[in-house]
C-alpha positions as a Markdown table, in Angstrom:
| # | Residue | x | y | z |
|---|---|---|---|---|
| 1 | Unk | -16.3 | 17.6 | 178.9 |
| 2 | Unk | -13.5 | 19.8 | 179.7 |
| 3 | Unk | -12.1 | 21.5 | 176.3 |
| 4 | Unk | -9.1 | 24.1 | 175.7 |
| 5 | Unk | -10.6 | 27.3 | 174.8 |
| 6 | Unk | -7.7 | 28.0 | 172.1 |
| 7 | Unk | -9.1 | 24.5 | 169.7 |
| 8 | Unk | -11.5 | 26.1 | 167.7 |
| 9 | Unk | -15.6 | 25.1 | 167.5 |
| 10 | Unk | -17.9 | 24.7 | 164.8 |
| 11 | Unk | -19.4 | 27.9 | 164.0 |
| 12 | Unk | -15.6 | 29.6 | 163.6 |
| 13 | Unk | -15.0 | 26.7 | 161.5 |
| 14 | Unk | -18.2 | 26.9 | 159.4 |
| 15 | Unk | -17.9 | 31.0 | 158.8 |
| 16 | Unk | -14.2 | 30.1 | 157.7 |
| 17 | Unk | -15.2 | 27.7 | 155.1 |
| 18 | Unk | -18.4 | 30.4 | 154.3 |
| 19 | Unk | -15.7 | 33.0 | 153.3 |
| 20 | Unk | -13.6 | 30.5 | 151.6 |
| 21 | Unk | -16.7 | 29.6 | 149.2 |
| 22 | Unk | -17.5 | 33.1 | 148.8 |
| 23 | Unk | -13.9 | 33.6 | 147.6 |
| 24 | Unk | -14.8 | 30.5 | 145.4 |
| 25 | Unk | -17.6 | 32.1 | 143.9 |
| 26 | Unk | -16.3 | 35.2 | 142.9 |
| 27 | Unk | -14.0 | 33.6 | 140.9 |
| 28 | Unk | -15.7 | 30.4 | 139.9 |
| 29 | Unk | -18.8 | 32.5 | 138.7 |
| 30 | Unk | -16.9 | 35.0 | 136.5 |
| 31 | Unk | -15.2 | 31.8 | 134.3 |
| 32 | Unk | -18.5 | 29.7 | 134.5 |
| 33 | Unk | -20.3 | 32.9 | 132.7 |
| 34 | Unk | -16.8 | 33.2 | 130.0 |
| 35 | Unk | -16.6 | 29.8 | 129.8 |
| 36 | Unk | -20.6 | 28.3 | 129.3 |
| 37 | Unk | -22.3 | 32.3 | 128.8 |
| 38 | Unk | -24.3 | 31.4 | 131.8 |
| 39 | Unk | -23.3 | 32.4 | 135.7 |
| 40 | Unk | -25.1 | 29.2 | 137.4 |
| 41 | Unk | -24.9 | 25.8 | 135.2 |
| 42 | Unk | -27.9 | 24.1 | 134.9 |
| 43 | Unk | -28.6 | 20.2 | 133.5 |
| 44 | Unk | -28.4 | 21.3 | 130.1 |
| 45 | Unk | -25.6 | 23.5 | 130.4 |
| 46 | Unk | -23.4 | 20.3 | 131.2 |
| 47 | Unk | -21.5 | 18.6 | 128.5 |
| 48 | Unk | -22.8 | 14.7 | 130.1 |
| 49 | Unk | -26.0 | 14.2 | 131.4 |
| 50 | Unk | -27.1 | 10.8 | 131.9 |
| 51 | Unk | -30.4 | 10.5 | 134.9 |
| 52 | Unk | -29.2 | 12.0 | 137.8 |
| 53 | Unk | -25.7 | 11.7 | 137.3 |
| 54 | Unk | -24.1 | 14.8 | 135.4 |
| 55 | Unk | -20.6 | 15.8 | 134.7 |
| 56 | Unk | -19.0 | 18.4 | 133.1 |
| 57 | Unk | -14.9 | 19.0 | 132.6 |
| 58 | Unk | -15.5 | 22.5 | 134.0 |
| 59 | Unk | -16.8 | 21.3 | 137.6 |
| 60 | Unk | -13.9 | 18.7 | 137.6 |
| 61 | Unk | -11.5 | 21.3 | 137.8 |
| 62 | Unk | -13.5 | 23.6 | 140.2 |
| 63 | Unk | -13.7 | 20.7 | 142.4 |
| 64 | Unk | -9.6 | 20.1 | 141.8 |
| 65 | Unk | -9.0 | 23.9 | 142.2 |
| 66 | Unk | -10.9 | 24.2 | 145.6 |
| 67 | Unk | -8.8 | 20.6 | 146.9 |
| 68 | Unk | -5.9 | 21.8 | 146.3 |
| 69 | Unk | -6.5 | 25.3 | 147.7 |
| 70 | Unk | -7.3 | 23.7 | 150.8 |
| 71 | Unk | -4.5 | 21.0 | 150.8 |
| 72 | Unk | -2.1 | 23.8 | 149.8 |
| 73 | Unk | -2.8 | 27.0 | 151.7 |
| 74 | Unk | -3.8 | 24.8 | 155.2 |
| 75 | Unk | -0.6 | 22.5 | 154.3 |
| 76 | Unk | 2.2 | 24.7 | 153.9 |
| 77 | Unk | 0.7 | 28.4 | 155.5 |
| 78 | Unk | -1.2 | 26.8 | 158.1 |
| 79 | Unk | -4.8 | 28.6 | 157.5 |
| 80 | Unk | -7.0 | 29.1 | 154.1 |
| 81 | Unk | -8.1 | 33.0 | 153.5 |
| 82 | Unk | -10.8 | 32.0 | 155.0 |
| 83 | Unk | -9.3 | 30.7 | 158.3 |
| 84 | Unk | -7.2 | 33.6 | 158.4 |
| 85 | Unk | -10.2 | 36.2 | 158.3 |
| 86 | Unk | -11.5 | 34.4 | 161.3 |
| 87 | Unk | -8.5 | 34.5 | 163.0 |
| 88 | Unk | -8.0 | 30.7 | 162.9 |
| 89 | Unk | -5.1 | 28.4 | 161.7 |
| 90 | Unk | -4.1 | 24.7 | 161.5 |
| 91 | Unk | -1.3 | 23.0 | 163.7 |
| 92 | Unk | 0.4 | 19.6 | 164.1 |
| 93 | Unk | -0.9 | 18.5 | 167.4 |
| 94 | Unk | 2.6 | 18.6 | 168.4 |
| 95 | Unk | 2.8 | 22.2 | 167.1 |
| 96 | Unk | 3.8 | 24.1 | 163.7 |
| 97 | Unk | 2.5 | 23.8 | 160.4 |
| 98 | Unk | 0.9 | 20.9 | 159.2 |
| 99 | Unk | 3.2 | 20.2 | 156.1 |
| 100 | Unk | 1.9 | 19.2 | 152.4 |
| 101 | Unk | 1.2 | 15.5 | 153.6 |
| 102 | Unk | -1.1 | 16.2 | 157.0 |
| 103 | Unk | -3.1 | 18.9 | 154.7 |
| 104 | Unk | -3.6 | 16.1 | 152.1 |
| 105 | Unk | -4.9 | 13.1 | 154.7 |
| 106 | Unk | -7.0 | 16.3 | 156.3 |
| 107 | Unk | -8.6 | 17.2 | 153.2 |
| 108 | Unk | -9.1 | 14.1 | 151.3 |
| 109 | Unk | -10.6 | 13.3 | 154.2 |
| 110 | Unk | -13.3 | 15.5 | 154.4 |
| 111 | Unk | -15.3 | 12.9 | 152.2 |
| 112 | Unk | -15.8 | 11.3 | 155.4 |
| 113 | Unk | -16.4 | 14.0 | 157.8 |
| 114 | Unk | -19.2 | 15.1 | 155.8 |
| 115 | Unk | -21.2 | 11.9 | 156.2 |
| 116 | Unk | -24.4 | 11.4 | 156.1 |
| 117 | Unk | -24.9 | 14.7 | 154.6 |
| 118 | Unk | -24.0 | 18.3 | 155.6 |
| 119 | Unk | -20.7 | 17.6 | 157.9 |
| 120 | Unk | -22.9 | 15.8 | 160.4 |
| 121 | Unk | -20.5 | 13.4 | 161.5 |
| 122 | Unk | -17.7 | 16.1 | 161.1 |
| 123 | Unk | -19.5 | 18.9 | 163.4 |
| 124 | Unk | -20.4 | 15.5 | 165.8 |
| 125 | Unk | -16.6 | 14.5 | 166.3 |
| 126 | Unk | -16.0 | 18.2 | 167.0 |
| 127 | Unk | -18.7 | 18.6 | 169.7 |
| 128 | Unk | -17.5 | 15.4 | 171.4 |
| 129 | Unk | -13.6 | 15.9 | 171.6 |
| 130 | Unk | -11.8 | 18.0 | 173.7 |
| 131 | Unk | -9.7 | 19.0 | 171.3 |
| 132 | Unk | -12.5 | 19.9 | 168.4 |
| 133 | Unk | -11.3 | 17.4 | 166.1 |
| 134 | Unk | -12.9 | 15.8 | 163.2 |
| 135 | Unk | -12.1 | 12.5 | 161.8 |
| 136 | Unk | -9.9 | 13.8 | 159.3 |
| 137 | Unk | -7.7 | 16.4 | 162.2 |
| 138 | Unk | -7.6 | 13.3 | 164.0 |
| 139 | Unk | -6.1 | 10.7 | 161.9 |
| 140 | Unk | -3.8 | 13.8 | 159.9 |
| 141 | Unk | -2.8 | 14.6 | 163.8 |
| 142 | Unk | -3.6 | 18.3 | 163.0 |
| 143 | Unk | -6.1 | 20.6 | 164.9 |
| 144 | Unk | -7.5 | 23.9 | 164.3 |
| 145 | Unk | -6.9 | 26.7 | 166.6 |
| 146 | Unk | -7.1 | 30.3 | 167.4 |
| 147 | Unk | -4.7 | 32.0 | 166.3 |
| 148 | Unk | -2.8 | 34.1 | 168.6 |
């Protein structure tokens, strides 16, 4: 398979989203220790725990935060912190930014890309297209690229 050396790989990708949870955690560590007096939340640190499902208001809007980080930052600037330490940034295929809707269908659907478990199917559709796209690149008609 032929591929265009300015679409972006895996690893670039994956050290990207590595810095972008290490921006996470310096923040997300700091309120979890104001918030619950703990720095990592276990079981019984959780307001709900029922078996193996447990939920807690404070990991709802972590989980909202870091969505909306994505959505936002990839949406309207083109590239998380993250991407841009890497020297990587998000495009229409046709060029530009991607725009607030394209960085929503990307990242909502990154529920799929990580199927089964681990971005399996996500780092699979990269390997095997040309253009380095996962499901959700494809169908949002965005890819990620080196930035130039």
């Amino acid at each position: 398979m032929n591929t265009d050396s300015r679409f972006a790989g895996p690893w670039p990708r994956f050290l990207a989203l590595l810095a972008d949870l290490a921006l996470f955690c310096s923040v997300f560590f700091p309120v979890t220790r104001l918030v619950k007096g703990v720095w990592l939340m276990s079981p019984r640190d959780h307001n709900w725990v029922n078996g193996w499902f447990i939920f807690d208001p404070l990991c709802l809007i972590f989980l909202v935060v870091m969505t909306l980080y994505m959505i936002l930052l990839e949406g309207w600037l083109g590239a998380t912190v993250g991407k841009r330490l890497v020297g990587l940034r998000v495009v229409r295929t046709e060029g530009g930014r991607p725009g607030l809707w394209k960085g929503v269908v990307r990242n909502i659907l990154r529920a799929v890309d990580s199927l089964p478990t681990l971005n399996i199917l996500g780092v699979m559709l990269i390997l095997r297209s040309a253009e380095r796209a996962r499901f959700g690149d494809r169908v949002a008609g965005t890819r990620v690229v080196w930035a130039t």
